[in-house]
N, C-alpha and C positions, 0 to 999 in steps of 0.2 A: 545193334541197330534198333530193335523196339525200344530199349531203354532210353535209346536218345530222342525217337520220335515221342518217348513217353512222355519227355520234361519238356517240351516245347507250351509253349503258354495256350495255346490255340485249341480247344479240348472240344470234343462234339455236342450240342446243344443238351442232351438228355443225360449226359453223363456229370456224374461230378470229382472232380481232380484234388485228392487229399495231396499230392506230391508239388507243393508251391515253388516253385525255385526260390534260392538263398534271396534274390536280389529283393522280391516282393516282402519274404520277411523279415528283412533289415526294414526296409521301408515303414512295414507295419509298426516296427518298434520302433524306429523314432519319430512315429505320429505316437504312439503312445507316450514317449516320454516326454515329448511338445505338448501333449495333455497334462501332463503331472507338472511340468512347470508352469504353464497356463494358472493351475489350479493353485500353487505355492505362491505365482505371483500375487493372485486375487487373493486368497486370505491374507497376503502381508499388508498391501494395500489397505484390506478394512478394518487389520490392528492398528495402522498408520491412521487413518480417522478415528477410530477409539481414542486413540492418545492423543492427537488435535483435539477432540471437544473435549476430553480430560483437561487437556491443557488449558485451553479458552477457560473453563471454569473454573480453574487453579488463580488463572490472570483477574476475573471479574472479581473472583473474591479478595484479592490483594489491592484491587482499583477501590474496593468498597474502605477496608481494612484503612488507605490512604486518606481516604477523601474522610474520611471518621476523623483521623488525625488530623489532617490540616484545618476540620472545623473545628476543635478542640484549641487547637495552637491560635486559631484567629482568636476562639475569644478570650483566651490567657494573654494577649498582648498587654504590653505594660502601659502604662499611661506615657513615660516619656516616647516610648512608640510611637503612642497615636497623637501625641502634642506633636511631632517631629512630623508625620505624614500629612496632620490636618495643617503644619505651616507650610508646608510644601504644593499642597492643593492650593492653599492660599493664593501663596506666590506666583503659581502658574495660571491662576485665573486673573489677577492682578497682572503679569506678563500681557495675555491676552486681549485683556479690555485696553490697557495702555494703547497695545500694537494696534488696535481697529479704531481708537480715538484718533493716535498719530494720522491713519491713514485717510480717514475725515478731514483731516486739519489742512486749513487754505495754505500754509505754507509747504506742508510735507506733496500738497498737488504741485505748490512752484515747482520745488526741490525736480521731482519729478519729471515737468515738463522741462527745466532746463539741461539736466544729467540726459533725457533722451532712456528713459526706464525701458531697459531690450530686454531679450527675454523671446520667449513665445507672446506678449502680451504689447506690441507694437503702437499700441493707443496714444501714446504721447510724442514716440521721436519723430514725427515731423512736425510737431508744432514746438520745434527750437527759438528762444527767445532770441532777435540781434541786437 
Protein backbone atom coordinates (compact mmCIF):
# COMPACT_ATOMS: atom_id res chain seq x y z
CA UNK A 1 0.00 0.00 0.00
CA UNK A 2 2.69 2.77 0.70
CA UNK A 3 4.47 1.74 -2.33
CA UNK A 4 1.64 2.49 -4.43
CA UNK A 5 0.67 5.69 -2.81
CA UNK A 6 4.47 6.24 -3.26
CA UNK A 7 4.40 6.33 -7.20
CA UNK A 8 1.41 8.39 -7.58
CA UNK A 9 2.58 11.71 -9.39
CA UNK A 10 0.92 13.99 -6.69
CA UNK A 11 4.13 14.37 -4.25
CA UNK A 12 3.81 17.07 -1.15
CA UNK A 13 5.10 20.67 -1.84
CA UNK A 14 8.58 20.34 0.16
CA UNK A 15 9.42 17.00 -0.86
CA UNK A 16 11.16 15.81 -3.76
CA UNK A 17 10.31 12.48 -5.69
CA UNK A 18 13.45 10.71 -7.30
CA UNK A 19 10.84 7.63 -8.17
CA UNK A 20 9.34 9.18 -11.78
CA UNK A 21 6.85 6.72 -13.23
CA UNK A 22 7.93 4.85 -16.63
CA UNK A 23 5.42 6.95 -18.52
CA UNK A 24 7.06 10.51 -17.64
CA UNK A 25 10.48 8.99 -18.73
CA UNK A 26 9.72 7.70 -21.91
CA UNK A 27 8.20 11.01 -22.49
CA UNK A 28 11.48 12.78 -21.49
CA UNK A 29 13.36 10.63 -23.92
CA UNK A 30 11.46 11.38 -26.85
CA UNK A 31 11.72 15.16 -26.32
CA UNK A 32 15.17 14.32 -26.10
CA UNK A 33 15.53 12.52 -29.16
CA UNK A 34 13.06 15.18 -31.06
CA UNK A 35 16.05 17.36 -29.92
CA UNK A 36 18.78 15.39 -31.51
CA UNK A 37 16.79 15.28 -34.77
CA UNK A 38 15.75 18.89 -34.61
CA UNK A 39 19.60 19.51 -34.38
CA UNK A 40 20.68 16.80 -37.46
CA UNK A 41 17.84 18.35 -39.32
CA UNK A 42 19.53 22.01 -38.96
CA UNK A 43 23.16 21.09 -39.59
CA UNK A 44 21.99 19.10 -42.89
CA UNK A 45 20.02 22.18 -43.97
CA UNK A 46 23.19 24.61 -43.64
CA UNK A 47 25.56 21.86 -45.49
CA UNK A 48 22.50 22.05 -48.09
CA UNK A 49 23.47 26.06 -48.32
CA UNK A 50 27.18 25.38 -48.31
CA UNK A 51 26.68 23.42 -51.38
CA UNK A 52 23.96 25.97 -53.07
CA UNK A 53 26.56 28.81 -52.98
CA UNK A 54 29.20 26.22 -53.87
CA UNK A 55 27.23 25.58 -56.54
CA UNK A 56 26.12 29.15 -57.70
CA UNK A 57 29.76 29.88 -57.88
CA UNK A 58 30.73 26.71 -59.78
CA UNK A 59 27.66 28.13 -62.34
CA UNK A 60 28.99 31.97 -62.55
CA UNK A 61 32.26 30.70 -63.31
CA UNK A 62 31.24 28.40 -66.23
CA UNK A 63 28.75 31.59 -67.28
CA UNK A 64 31.99 33.69 -67.35
CA UNK A 65 34.35 30.60 -68.90
CA UNK A 66 31.02 30.91 -71.87
CA UNK A 67 30.66 34.13 -72.48
CA UNK A 68 34.80 34.40 -72.98
CA UNK A 69 34.10 31.87 -75.66
CA UNK A 70 31.35 33.21 -77.47
CA UNK A 71 33.33 36.54 -77.68
CA UNK A 72 36.25 34.95 -79.10
CA UNK A 73 34.01 32.86 -81.68
CA UNK A 74 32.35 36.38 -82.67
CA UNK A 75 35.41 37.75 -83.55
CA UNK A 76 36.99 34.62 -85.43
CA UNK A 77 33.75 34.69 -87.82
CA UNK A 78 34.73 34.38 -91.18
CA UNK A 79 34.21 36.85 -93.84
CA UNK A 80 31.81 34.77 -95.84
CA UNK A 81 29.79 34.84 -92.46
CA UNK A 82 29.59 38.30 -92.24
CA UNK A 83 29.13 38.96 -96.15
CA UNK A 84 26.07 36.31 -95.57
CA UNK A 85 24.59 38.22 -92.24
CA UNK A 86 25.33 41.76 -93.51
CA UNK A 87 23.10 40.62 -96.86
CA UNK A 88 20.53 39.37 -94.89
CA UNK A 89 20.26 42.81 -92.73
CA UNK A 90 20.26 44.10 -95.98
CA UNK A 91 17.38 42.35 -97.23
CA UNK A 92 15.34 42.85 -94.28
CA UNK A 93 15.70 46.46 -94.03
CA UNK A 94 15.04 46.62 -97.88
CA UNK A 95 11.68 44.31 -96.95
CA UNK A 96 10.71 46.89 -94.51
CA UNK A 97 11.15 50.28 -96.23
CA UNK A 98 9.34 48.58 -99.40
CA UNK A 99 6.42 47.44 -96.90
CA UNK A 100 5.73 51.17 -95.36
CA UNK A 101 6.38 52.68 -98.94
CA UNK A 102 3.57 50.18 -100.29
CA UNK A 103 1.60 51.25 -97.38
CA UNK A 104 1.79 55.10 -98.25
CA UNK A 105 0.98 54.27 -101.78
CA UNK A 106 -2.63 56.02 -103.06
CA UNK A 107 -3.22 52.60 -104.61
CA UNK A 108 -2.42 50.12 -101.86
CA UNK A 109 -5.12 52.87 -99.61
CA UNK A 110 -7.73 51.83 -102.85
CA UNK A 111 -6.82 48.22 -102.53
CA UNK A 112 -7.57 48.67 -98.96
CA UNK A 113 -10.75 50.57 -98.97
CA UNK A 114 -12.30 48.21 -101.50
CA UNK A 115 -11.18 44.54 -99.88
CA UNK A 116 -12.71 46.25 -96.48
CA UNK A 117 -9.12 45.71 -94.56
CA UNK A 118 -10.73 43.73 -90.99
CA UNK A 119 -8.89 42.83 -88.51
CA UNK A 120 -8.90 44.73 -85.23
CA UNK A 121 -8.29 47.86 -87.30
CA UNK A 122 -11.96 48.54 -88.73
CA UNK A 123 -10.86 52.07 -90.41
CA UNK A 124 -11.76 51.27 -93.96
CA UNK A 125 -14.70 48.55 -94.21
CA UNK A 126 -17.33 50.96 -94.34
CA UNK A 127 -16.19 53.08 -96.76
CA UNK A 128 -16.89 50.14 -99.50
CA UNK A 129 -16.53 51.52 -103.15
CA UNK A 130 -20.19 50.75 -105.26
Amino acid sequence: MKIERFQTTSVPRGTISTNIPEEEEEEEEEEEEEEEEEEEEEEEEEEEEEEEEDGKQDEEEEDEKERIRNMKSRRKMSRSRKRRKRRIMRRKTWEKRMRSKRKRGRRWRKRRRRRGWGGNNLYFVNCSIE
